[in-house]
N, C-alpha and C positions, 0 to 999 in steps of 0.2 A: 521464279528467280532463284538463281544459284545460292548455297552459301555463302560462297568466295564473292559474288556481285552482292549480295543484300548485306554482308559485312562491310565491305566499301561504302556503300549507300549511306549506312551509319555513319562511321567514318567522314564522310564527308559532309552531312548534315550537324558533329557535331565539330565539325569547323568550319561552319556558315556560323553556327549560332555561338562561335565564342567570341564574336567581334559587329557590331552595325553594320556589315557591310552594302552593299548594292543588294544583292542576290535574298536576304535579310529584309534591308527596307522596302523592296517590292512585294513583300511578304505580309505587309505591317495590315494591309486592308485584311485579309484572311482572317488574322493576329484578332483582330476589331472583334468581327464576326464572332470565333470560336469563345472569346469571352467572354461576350454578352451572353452567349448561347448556355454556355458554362455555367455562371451567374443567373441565369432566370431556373437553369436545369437543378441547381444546389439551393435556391432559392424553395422551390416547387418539395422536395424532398424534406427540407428542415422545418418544412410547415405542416408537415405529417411523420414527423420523426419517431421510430421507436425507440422508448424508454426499457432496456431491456430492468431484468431485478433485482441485475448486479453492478455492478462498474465496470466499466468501460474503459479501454486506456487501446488510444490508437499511435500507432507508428507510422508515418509515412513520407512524404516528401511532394516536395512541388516540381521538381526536376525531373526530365526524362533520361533515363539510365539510369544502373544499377550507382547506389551511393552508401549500402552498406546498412540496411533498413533491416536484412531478416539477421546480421549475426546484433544485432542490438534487442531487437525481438527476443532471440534464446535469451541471450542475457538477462532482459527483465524476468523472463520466462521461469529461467532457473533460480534468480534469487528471489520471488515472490512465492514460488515450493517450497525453498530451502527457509522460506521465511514463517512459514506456517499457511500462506493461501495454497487453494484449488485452480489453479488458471486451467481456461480452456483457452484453443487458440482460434482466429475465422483469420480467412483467406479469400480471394476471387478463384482459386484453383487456375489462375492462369495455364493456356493450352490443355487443359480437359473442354470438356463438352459438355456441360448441365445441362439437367435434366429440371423437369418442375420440382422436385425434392432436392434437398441440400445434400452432397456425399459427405460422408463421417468415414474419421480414420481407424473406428468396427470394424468399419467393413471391408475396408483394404485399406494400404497405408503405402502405396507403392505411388511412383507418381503417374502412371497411365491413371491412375481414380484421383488422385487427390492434385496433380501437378509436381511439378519440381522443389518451389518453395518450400511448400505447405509438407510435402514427402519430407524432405528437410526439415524440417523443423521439429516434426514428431518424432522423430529419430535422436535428434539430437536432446528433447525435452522429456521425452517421454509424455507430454504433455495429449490431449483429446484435441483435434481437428476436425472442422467441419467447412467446408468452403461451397462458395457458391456468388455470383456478381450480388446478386442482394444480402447483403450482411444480416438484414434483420429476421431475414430466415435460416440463415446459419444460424446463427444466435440461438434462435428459441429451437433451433433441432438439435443445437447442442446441447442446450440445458434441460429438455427433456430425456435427452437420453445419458446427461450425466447433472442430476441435482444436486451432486456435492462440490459442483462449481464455483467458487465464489469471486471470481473476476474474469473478464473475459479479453484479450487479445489480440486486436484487429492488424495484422499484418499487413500493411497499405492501406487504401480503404479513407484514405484524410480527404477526399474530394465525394468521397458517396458518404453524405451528410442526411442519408434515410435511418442511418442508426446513431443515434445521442450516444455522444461520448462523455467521457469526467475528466481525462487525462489524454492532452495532443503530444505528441512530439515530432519533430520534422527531424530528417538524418540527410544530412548535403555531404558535401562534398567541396573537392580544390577550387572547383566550377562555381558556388556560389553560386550564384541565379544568371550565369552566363554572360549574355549579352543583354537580359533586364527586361527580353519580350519575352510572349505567347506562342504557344504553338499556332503556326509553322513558320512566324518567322523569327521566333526562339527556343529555348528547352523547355519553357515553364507553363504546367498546368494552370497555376494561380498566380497572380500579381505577387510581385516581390516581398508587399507588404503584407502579406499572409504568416508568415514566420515570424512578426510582431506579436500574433496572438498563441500561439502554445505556450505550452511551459516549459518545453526544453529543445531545445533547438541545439544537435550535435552534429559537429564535423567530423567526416571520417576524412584523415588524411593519409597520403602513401608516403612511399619513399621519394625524397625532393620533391614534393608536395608545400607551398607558402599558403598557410592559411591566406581566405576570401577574406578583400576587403567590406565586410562585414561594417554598416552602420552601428554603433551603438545602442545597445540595449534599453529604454527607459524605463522608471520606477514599474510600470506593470508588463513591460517586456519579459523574453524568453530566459531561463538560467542555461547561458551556455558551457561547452567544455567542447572536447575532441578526443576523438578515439583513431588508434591504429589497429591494424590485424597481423598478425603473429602465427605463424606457422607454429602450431601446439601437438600435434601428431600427425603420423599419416597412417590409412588402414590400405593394405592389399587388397584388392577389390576380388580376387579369382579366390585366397582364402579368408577371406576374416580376419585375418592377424594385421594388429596396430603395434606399431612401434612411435616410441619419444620421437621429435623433430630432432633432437640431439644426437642420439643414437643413430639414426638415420642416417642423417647425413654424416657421422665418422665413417658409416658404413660405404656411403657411396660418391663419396666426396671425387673419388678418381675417374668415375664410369662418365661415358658420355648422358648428358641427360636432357629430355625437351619438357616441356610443361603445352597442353593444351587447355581452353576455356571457351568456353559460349556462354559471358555472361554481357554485363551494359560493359562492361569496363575491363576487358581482359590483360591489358599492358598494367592497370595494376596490381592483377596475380602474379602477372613475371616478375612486376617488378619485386613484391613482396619477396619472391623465393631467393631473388640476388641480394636481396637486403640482409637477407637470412643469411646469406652464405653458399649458395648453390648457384656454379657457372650452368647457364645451359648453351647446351648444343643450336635449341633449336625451339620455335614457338609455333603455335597453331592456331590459329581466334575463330571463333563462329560466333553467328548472332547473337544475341540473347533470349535462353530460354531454348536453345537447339545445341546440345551436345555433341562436340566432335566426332561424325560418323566413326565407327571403326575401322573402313576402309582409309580413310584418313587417317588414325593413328598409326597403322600399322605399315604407312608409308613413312615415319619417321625415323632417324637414324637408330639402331640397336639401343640397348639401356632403359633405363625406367621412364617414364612418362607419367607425368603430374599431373593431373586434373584438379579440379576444385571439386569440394564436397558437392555444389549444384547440383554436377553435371554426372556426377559416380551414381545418384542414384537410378538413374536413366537407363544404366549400362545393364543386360539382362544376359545369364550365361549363353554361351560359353563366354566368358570375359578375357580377354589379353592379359597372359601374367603381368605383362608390364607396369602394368594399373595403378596405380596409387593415389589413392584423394586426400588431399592436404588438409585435413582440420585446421582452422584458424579460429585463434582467442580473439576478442575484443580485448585492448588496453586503453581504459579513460583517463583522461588528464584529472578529475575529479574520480578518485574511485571510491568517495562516498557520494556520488549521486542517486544510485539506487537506491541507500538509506531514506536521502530526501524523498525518493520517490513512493516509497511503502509508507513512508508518514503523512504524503500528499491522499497516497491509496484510502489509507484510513479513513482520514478527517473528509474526503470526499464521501467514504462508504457511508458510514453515519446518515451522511443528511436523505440516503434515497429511501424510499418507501419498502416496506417487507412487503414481498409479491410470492404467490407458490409457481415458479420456473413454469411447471407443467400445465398450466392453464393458457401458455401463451402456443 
């Protein structure tokens, strides 16, 4: 299938699933199936859970499409370093190929080894990566090969319940849980009432974005908030050089300009960059997880071309001066949550068992 067709595809499945329609409710028997399936399969895993012999703090979501999961990840990521921990991070290395051994970001850190994310991520953190579908083997291949670890990471990962966690969090979105089914005849891994049990349940919102009508929270419910994204710099992708969002755009405010993405949700990186302040010429989308060929950028009108951090690290020389990948900040509506969260971290850490990493 084409890019142009399997981005339609999307497209079109997530406008089946933001309404009950016909095409939806003939779906519902599947919907059954896949949950049960779900549920004995999550079931089977958390009856043999690994206890790694640090803490655990997972980030994920129930929703299909990108919702804004790995720039929330940096963020704990950075303020739990900056805070005095060691995080390591685990990932599925989505679109690699594993092997029976866990990749670690030693041994390359580009995303043909590690994936796109998880590339991302270590970049952005500085932080040790190790990815692999079984978490519990990351895990222990990371912490052997860095013992001064003392929390670990899980970038997705809320539905493979083979690795015990200390600390959930879910990251949604405008979407909310959709239309309220299962995949395929909704967006959601897990029943709606899955976001009842974490501890923090964030929305990332866009521009003209109305918060989900969200049930309210009760006494042992999720602490919520909401987060936007901010254009915070962009790097030239052919030299190295970062310049401020500010700076930037005084620079190129007159040029024609397009913005390309292959991520879950690309209309809201455009929309992001108009929000910011930048007319574009012209837009690009690919799937998710599949980066704008380059014979496709370079079909687009003269001028700079945006991409998202994703998708820059994909790009391997000779690269299009054009290039530019947009750093984006996280802004929380609570921006002492990660206070809460490092005090959560602690009084969790305390109660596990002292284990030596390298035995596991």
């Amino acid at each position: 299938m084409s890019r142009s067709l399997r981005r339609r595809a999307e497209d079109c499945l997530q406008s089946m699933w933001r309404a009950r329609g016909v095409a939806s409710t003939l779906l519902t028997p599947l919907s059954w199936l896949y949950g049960r399936a779900a549920a004995r399969r999550q079931s089977r895993q958390a009856a043999g859970a690994w206890r790694a012999p640090v803490p655990v703090i997972v980030i994920g979501n129930i929703l299909v499409g990108g919702t804004g999961k790995t720039p929330v990840t940096a963020a704990v990521c950075r303020f739990l370093r900056d805070s005095g921990w060691h995080p390591g991070i685990l990932s599925r290395g989505y679109g690699t190929r594993p092997g029976a051994s866990p990749r670690l970001s030693d041994e390359a850190a580009d995303s043909a080894h590690l994936g796109d994310e998880p590339a991302l991520l270590h970049a952005a953190t500085g932080a040790p990566v190790a990815v692999h579908p079984r978490r519990a083997l990351a895990a222990a291949a990371l912490l052997r090969a860095h013992p001064e670890i003392d929390v670990l990471i899980a970038d997705d990962g809320l539905q493979h319940a083979a690795l015990a966690r200390d600390i959930e969090i879910i990251v949604q979105d405008a979407r909310g849980v959709g239309n309220g089914r299962l995949l395929p005849a909704g967006p959601l891994r897990e029943p709606p009432g899955r976001r009842q049990r974490v501890d923090w349940l964030i929305t990332q919102l866009g521009a003209g974005d109305a918060a989900p009508g969200d049930p309210p929270s009760g006494p042992a419910g999720p602490r919520r908030l909401t987060m936007t994204l901010r254009p915070d710099h962009l790097e030239h992708l052919a030299s190295g050089r970062q310049v401020a969002w500010a700076d930037w755009l005084a620079a190129n405010r007159g040029a024609p300009c397009s913005a390309a993405a292959g991520i879950g949700q690309p209309g809201r990186f455009f929309a992001m960059l108009e929000q910011a302040g930048l007319a574009l010429a012209r837009t690009l989308a690919s799937p998710d997880h599949r980066a704008p060929p380059p014979a496709a950028l370079q079909a687009l009108p003269a001028g700079p071309v945006l991409v998202t951090a994703k998708d820059a690290v994909k790009y391997v020389p000779p690269i299009d001066p054009r290039l530019w990948a947009v750093h984006a900040a996280p802004a929380f509506s609570d921006p002492d949550w990660l206070s809460g969260l490092e005090s959560l971290l602690r009084a969790r850490a305390d109660t596990l068992p002292h284990k030596d990493p390298g035995r596991h």
